[in-house]
N, C-alpha and C positions, 0 to 999 in steps of 0.2 A: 474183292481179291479173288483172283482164280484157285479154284480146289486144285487139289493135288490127288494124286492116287498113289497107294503104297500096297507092299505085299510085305506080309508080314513073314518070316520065318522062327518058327521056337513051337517046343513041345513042350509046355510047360501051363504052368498058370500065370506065370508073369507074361510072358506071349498073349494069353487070351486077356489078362487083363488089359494089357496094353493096345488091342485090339479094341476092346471097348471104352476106353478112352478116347481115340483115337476115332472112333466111331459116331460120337457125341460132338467132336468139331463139326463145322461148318465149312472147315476150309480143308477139309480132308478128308479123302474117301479109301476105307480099307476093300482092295478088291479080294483079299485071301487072306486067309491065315492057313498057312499050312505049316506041316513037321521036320521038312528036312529041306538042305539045298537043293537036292534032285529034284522033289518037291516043285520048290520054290523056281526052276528052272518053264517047266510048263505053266505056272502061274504067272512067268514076267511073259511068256511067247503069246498067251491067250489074253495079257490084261493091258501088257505094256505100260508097267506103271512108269511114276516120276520118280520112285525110290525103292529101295528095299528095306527094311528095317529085320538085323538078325537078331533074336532077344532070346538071350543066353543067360542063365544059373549061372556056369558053371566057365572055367576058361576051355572045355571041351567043344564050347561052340564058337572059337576061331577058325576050325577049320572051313566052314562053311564061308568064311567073308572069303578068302582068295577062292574058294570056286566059285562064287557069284562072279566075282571079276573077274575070273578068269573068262570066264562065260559070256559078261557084258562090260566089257570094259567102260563102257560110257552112260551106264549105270549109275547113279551113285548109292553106294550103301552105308547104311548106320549101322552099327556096332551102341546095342543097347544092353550093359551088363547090371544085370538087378543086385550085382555085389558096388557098382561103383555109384561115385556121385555126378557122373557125367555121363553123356553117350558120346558117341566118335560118328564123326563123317570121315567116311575112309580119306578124304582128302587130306585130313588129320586137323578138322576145324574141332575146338571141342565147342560144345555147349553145357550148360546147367542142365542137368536130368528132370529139370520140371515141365510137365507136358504139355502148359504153357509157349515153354520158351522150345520142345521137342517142335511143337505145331510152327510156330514162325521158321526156324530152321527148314521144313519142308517145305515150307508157303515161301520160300526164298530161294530154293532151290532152280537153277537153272532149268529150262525147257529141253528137254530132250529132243531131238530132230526127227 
């Protein structure tokens, strides 16, 4: 199965944890982990990932998913909250928060152009 590349955004420990998760696949390669959407805007121009994943505490880090899409609208971004028991594809697919079933979600994501 073809790897995927993802960029991470969260300032937290669950970010970097999820990060080295995420890092431990085979079928996924984290190009970044950075702090903030702004951030996270020069890591998708330099990396071009297949996804974005925003990993948020707190409901303070919604703001960042509409400027990632705002940004790239054909992007897709996950919405990862370490209060819930799912993550979101902005598409509004959910999934089980197990990073298991996080990694298939990416590995199934369509190819970007």
């Amino acid at each position: 199965m073809e790897r995927r590349t993802v960029v991470i955004v969260g300032d937290s420990l669950f970010a970097d944890s999820l990060s080295q998760v995420l890092a431990q696949s085979n079928r996924v390669t984290v190009a970044a982990c950075v702090p903030t959407p702004g951030a996270a805007r020069a890591a998708i121009a330099a990396h071009q990932p297949d996804a974005v994943i925003v990993a948020v505490t707190d409901r303070a880090g919604d703001d960042g998913c509409g400027q990632l899409i705002a940004a790239q609208p054909d992007l897709p971004v996950i919405y990862a909250d370490l209060n819930a028991d799912s993550v979101r594809v902005i598409t509004s697919q959910r999934i089980s928060a197990r990073a298991a079933d996080l990694i298939t979600a990416i590995a199934e994501l369509p190819k970007r152009r």
